[in-house]
PDB file of N, CA, C and O in Angstrom:
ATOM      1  N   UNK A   1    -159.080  -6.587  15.670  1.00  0.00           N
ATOM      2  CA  UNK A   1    -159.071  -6.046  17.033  1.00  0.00           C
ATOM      3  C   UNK A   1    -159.010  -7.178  18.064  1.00  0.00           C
ATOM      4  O   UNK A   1    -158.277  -6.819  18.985  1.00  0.00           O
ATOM      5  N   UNK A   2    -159.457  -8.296  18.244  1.00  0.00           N
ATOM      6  CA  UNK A   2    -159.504  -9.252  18.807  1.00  0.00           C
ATOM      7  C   UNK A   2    -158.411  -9.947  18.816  1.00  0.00           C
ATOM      8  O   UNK A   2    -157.817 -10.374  19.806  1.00  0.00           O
ATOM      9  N   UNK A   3    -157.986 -10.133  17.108  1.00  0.00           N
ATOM     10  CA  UNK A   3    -156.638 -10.957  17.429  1.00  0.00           C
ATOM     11  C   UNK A   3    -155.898  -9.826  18.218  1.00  0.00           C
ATOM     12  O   UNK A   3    -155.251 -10.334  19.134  1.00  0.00           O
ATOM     13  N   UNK A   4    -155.805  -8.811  18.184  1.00  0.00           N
ATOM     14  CA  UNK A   4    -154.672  -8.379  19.349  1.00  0.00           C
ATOM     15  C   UNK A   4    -154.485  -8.422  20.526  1.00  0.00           C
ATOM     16  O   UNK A   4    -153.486  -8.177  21.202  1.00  0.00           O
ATOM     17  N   UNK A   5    -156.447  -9.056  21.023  1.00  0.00           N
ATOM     18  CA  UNK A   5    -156.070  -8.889  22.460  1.00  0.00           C
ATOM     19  C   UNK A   5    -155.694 -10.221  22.482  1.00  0.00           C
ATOM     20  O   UNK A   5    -154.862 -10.566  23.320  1.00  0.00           O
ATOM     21  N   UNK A   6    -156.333 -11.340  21.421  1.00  0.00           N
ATOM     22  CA  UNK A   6    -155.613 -12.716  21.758  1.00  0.00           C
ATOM     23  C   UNK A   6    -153.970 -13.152  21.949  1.00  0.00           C
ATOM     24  O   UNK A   6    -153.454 -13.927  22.754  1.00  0.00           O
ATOM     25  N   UNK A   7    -153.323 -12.252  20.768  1.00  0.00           N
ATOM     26  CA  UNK A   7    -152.190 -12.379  20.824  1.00  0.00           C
ATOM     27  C   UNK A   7    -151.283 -11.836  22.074  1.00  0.00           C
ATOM     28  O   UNK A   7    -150.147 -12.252  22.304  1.00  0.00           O
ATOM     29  N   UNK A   8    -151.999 -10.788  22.887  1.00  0.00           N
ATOM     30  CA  UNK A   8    -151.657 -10.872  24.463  1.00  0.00           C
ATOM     31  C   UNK A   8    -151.738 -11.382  25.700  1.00  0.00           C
ATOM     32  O   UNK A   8    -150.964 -11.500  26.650  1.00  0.00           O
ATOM     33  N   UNK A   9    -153.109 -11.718  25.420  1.00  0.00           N
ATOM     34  CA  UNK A   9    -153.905 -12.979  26.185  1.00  0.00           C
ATOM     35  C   UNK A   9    -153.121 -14.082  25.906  1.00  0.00           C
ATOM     36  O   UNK A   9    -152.236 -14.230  26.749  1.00  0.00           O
ATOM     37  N   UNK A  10    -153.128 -14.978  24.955  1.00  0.00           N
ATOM     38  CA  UNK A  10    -152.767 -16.135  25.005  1.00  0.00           C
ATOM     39  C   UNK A  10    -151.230 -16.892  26.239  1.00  0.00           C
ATOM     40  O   UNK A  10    -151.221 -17.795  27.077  1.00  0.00           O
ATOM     41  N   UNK A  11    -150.508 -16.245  25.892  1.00  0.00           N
ATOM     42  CA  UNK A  11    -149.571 -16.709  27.093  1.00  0.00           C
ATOM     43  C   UNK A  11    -150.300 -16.668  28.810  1.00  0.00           C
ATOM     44  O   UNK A  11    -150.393 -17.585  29.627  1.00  0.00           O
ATOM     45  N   UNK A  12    -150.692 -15.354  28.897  1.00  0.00           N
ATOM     46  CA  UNK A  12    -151.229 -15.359  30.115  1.00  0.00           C
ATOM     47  C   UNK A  12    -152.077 -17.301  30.171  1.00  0.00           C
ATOM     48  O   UNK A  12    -151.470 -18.207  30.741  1.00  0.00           O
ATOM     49  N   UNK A  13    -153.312 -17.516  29.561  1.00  0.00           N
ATOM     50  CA  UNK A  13    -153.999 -18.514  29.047  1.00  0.00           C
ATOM     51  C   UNK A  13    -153.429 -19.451  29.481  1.00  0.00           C
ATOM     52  O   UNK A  13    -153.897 -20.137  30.389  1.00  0.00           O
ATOM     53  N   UNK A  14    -152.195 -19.695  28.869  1.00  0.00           N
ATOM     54  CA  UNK A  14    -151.776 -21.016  28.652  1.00  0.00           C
ATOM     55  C   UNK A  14    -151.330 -21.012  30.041  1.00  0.00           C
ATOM     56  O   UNK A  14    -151.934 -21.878  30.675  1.00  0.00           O
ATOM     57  N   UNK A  15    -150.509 -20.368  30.735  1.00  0.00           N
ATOM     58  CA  UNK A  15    -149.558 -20.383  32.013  1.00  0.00           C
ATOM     59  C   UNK A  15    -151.015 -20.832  33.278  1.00  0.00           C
ATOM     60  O   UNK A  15    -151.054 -21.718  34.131  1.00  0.00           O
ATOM     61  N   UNK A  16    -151.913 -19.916  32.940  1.00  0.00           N
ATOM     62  CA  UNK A  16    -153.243 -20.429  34.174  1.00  0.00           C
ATOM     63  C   UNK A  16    -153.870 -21.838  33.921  1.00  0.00           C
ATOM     64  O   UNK A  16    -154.197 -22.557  34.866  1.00  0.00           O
ATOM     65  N   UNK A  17    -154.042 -22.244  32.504  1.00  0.00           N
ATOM     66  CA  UNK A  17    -154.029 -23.331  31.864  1.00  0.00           C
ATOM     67  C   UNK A  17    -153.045 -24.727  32.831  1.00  0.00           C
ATOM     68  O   UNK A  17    -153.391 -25.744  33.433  1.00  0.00           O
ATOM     69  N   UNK A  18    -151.980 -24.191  32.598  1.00  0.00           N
ATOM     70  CA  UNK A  18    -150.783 -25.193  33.203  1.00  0.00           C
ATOM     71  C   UNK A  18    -151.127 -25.356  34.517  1.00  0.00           C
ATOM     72  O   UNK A  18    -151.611 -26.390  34.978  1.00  0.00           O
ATOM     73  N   UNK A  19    -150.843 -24.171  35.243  1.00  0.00           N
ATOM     74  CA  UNK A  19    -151.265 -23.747  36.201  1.00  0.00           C
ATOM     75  C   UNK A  19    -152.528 -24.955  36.872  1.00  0.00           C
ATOM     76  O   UNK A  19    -152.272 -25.767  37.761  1.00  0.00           O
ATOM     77  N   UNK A  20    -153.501 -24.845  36.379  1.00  0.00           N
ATOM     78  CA  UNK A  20    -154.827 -25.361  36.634  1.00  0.00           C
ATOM     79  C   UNK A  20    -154.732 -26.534  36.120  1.00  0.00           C
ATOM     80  O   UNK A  20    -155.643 -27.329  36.351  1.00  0.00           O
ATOM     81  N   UNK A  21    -153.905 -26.832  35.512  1.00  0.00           N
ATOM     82  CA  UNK A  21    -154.173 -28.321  34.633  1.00  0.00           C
ATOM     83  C   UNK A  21    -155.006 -28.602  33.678  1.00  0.00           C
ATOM     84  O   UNK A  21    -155.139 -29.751  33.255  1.00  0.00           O
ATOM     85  N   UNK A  22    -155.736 -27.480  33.176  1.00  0.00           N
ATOM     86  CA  UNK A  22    -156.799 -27.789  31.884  1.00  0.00           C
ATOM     87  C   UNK A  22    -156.105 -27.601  30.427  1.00  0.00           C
ATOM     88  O   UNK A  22    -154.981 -27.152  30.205  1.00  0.00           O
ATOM     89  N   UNK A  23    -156.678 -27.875  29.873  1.00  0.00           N
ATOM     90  CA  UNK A  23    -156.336 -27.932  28.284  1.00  0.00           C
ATOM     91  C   UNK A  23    -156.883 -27.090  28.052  1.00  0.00           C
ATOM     92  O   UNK A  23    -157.793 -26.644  28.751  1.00  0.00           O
ATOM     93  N   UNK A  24    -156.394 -26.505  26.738  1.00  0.00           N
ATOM     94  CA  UNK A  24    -156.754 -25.292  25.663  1.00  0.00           C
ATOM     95  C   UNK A  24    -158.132 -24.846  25.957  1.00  0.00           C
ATOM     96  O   UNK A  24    -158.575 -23.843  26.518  1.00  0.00           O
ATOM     97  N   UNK A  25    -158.696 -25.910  25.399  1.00  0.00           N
ATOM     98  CA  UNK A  25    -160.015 -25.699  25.042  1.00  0.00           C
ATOM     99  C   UNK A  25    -161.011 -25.625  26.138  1.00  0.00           C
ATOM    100  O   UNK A  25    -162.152 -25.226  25.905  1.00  0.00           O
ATOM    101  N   UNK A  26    -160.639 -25.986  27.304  1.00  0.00           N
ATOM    102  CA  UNK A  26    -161.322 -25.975  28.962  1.00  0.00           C
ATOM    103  C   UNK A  26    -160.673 -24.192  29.077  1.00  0.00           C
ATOM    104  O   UNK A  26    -161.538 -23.345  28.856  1.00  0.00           O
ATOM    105  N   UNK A  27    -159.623 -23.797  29.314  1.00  0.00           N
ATOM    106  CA  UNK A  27    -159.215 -22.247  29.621  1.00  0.00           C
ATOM    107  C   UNK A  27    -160.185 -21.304  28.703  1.00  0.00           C
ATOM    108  O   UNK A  27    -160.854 -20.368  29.140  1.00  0.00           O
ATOM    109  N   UNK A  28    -160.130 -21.717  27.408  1.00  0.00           N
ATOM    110  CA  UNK A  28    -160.856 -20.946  26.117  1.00  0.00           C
ATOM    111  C   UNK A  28    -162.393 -20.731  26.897  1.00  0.00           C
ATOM    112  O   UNK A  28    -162.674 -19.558  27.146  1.00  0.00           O
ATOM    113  N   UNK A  29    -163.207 -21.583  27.220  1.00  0.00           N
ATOM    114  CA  UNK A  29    -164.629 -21.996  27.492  1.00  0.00           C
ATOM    115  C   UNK A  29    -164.364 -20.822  28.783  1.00  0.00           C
ATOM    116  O   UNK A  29    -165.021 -19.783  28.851  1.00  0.00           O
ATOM    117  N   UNK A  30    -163.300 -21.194  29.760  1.00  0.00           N
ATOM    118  CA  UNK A  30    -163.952 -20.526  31.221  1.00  0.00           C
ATOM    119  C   UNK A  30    -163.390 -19.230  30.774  1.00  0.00           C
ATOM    120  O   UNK A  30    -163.838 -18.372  31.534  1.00  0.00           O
ATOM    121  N   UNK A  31    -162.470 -18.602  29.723  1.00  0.00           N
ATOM    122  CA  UNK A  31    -162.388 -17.335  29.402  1.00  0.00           C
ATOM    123  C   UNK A  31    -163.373 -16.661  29.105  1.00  0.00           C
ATOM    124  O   UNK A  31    -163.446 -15.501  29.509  1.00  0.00           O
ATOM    125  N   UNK A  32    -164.693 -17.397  28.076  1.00  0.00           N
ATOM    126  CA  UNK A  32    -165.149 -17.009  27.100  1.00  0.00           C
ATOM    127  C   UNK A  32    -166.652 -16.525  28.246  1.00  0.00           C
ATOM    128  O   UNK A  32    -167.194 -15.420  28.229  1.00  0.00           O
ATOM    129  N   UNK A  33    -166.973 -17.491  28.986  1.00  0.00           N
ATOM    130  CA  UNK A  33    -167.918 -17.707  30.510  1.00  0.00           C
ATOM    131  C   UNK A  33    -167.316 -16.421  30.979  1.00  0.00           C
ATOM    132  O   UNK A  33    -167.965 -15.404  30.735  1.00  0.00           O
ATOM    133  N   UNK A  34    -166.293 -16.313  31.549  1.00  0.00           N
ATOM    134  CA  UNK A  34    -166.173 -15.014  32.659  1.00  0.00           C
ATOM    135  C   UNK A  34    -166.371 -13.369  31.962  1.00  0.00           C
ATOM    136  O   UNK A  34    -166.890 -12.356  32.432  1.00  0.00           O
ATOM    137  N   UNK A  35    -165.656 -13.665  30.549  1.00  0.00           N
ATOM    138  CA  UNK A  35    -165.760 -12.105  30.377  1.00  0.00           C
ATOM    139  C   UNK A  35    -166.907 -12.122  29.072  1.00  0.00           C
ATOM    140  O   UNK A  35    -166.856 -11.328  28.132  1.00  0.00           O
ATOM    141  N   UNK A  36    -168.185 -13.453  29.268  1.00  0.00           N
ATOM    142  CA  UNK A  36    -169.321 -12.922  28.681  1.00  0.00           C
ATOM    143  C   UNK A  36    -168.887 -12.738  26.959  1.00  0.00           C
ATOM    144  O   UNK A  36    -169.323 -11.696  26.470  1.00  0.00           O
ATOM    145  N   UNK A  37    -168.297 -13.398  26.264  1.00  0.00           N
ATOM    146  CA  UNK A  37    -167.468 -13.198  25.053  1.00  0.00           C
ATOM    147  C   UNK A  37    -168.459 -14.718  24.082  1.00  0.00           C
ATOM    148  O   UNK A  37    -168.574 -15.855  24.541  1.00  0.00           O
ATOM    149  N   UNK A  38    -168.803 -14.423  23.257  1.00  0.00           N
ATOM    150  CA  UNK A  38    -169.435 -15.514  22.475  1.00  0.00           C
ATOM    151  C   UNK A  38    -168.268 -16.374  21.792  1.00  0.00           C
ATOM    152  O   UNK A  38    -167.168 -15.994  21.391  1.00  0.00           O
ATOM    153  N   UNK A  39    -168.975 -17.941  21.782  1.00  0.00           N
ATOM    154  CA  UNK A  39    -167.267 -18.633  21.393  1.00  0.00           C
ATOM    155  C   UNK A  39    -167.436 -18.521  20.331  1.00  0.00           C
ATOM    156  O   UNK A  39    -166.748 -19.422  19.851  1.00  0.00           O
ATOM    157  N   UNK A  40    -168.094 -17.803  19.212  1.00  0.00           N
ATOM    158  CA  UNK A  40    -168.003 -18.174  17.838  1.00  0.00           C
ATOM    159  C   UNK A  40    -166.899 -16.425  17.652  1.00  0.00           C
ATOM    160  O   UNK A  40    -166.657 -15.829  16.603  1.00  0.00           O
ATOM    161  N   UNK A  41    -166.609 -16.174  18.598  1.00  0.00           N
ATOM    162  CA  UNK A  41    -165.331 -14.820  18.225  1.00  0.00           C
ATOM    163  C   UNK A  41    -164.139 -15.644  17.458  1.00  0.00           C
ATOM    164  O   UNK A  41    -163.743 -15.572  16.294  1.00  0.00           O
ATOM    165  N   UNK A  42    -163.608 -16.676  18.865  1.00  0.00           N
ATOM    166  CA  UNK A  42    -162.023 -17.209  18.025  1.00  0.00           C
ATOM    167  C   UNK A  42    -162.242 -18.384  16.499  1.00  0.00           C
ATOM    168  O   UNK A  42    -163.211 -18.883  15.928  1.00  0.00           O
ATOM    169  N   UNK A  43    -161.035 -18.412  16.355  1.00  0.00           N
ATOM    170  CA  UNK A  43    -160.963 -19.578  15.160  1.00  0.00           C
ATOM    171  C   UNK A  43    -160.553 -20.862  15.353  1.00  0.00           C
ATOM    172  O   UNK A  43    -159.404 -21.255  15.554  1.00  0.00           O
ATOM    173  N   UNK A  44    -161.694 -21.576  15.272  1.00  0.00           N
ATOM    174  CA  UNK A  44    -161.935 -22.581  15.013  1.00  0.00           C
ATOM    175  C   UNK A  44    -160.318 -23.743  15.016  1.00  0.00           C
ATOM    176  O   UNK A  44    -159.939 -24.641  15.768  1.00  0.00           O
ATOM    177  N   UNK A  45    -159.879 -23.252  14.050  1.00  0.00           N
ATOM    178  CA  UNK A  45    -158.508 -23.907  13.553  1.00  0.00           C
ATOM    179  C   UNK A  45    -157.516 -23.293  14.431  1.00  0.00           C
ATOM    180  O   UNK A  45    -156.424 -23.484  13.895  1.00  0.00           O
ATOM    181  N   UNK A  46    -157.370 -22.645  15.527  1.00  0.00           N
ATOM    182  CA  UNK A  46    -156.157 -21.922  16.639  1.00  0.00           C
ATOM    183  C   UNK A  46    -156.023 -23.310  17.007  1.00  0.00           C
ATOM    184  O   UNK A  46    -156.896 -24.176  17.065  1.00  0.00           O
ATOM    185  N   UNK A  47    -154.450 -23.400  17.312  1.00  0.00           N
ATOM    186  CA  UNK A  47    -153.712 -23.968  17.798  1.00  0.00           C
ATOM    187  C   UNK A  47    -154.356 -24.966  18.937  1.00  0.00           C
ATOM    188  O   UNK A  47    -153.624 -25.702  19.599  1.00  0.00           O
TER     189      UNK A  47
END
């Protein structure tokens, strides 16, 4: 269930990412902060 919303999410991500100038793993953190989501949901090994 999750990977599906990731696999929709992620572009959005990356473009606000660019957007903002942060890296992966800075967008991941303030995703995970705003909508209250524990980081041990995604995998570890993602891109």
């Amino acid at each position: 269930m999750v990977d599906k919303y990731k696999e929709m999410l992620a572009p959005i991500f990356k473009q606000v990412a660019k957007e903002m100038n942060l890296d992966e793993m800075e967008i991941k953190s303030v995703v995970y902060r705003e909508f209250g989501l524990e980081e041990g949901i995604h995998d570890k090994n993602e891109k």
